[in-house]
Every structure is written in structure tokens, then in C-alpha cells.
N, C-alpha and C positions, 0 to 999 in steps of 0.2 A: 408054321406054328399052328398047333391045334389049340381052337378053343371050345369051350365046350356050349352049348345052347342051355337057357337059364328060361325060367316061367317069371315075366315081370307083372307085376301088379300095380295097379296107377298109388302114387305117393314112394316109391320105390326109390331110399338117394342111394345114388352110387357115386361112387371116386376112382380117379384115373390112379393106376399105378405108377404112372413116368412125367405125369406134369399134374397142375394145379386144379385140372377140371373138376369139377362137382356136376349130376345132373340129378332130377328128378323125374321120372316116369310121371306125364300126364295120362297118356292113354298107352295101355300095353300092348298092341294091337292082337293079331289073332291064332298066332306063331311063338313055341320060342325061338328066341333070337338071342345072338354071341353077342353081345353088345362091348365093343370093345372103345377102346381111345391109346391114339398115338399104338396100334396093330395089335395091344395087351387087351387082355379080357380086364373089364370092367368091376371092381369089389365095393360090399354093402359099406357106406361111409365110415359103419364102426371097425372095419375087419382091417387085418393085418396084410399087407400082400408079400411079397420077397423083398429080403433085403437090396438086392442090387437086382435091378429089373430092364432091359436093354427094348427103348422104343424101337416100332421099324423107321425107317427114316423116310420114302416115300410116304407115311402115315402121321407126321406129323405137320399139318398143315392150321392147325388152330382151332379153337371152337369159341363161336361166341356169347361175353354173357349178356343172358338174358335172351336168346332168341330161341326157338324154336325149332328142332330140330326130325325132320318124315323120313321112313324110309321108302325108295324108291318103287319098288316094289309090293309096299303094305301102307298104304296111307293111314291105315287106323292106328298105328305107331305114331309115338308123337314124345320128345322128351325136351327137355327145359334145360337150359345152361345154369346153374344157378351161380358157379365161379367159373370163371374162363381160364385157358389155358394154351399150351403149345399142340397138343393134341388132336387131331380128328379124329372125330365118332363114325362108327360101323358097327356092322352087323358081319362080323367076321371078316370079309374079302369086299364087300358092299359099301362102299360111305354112304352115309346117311347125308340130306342133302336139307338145306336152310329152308322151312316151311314160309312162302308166301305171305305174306298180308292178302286179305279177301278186298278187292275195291270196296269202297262204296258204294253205294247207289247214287250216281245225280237227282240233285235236286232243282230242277224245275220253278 
């Protein structure tokens, strides 16, 4: 399945084609990237996508809401679950992987 590379811009919502996911772009990082969910490219929240749209199946592993989602390869990428869904996020062939919490610092 081809998908095509898209220029994200940070506040950026998009919506999954094959399940419930919503995400927002916080940081777009420094690439375009296919940002897909559940193996489909990814569309702007207001847009239309195809009427019957067929997940990959290896691709649908979940995405959670509310967390934080990097790409392995571009840390300056960064998007926001805002609805969850049956879908995992990528970057075409890439899943994108659940960003970290930073420790805190002890206090002493």
C-alpha cells in the first residue's frame, strides 16, 4: 500500500480511516512523514476518506488516549492521542512508539 508523505504542522488534527483514533500534531518534526493508523494514511478531521476502507491487520494494535506518541527514528516528532482507538500510528512501514515520561529529579 502506497502512502503518500504529508508536511505536518504543530496543532494539526487528524482522524484515522478504520477506527476511532483522533490525534493532534504537537511537534511536526523535521521530515515529511505518511502518518498513518491501523496501515491507512491518516485525513484532516474535517475530510472525507473512502467509503469502505480495509485496515492492515498486523497494524492494528491500538493507540492510546491521551499519550504521547515519537517517532523512532525523529524524536522531534511528537503527536497526542486525543480519541483512542483499535489502530497503531506510523510513519508508513515505521510504528511510532509511546514517548516516555522524563524522571524526575530526586529530592534530597
Amino acid at each position: 500500500m502506497s502512502t503518500e508523505a504529508v508536511g505536518l504542522r504543530a496543532g494539526l488534527r487528524l482522524k484515522s480511516q478504520v477506527c476511532a483514533t483522533e490525534v493532534i500534531v504537537i511537534r511536526p518534526g523535521t521530515r515529511p512523514l505518511s502518518l498513518c493508523c491501523g496501515g491507512v494514511p491518516m485525513l484532516g478531521r474535517d475530510a472525507s476518506g473512502a467509503a469502505e476502507t480495509t485496515p492492515v491487520a498486523e497494524r492494528m494494535r491500538g493507540s492510546l488516549l491521551g499519550k504521547r506518541y515519537t517517532h523512532p527514528g525523529d524524536d522531534a516528532v511528537e503527536v497526542l492521542v486525543t480519541v483512542g482507538g483499535a489502530g497503531s500510528l506510523s510513519d508508513g512501514e515505521t510504528d511510532l512508539v509511546l514517548k516516555e515520561a522524563k524522571p524526575l529529579p530526586a529530592s534530597d
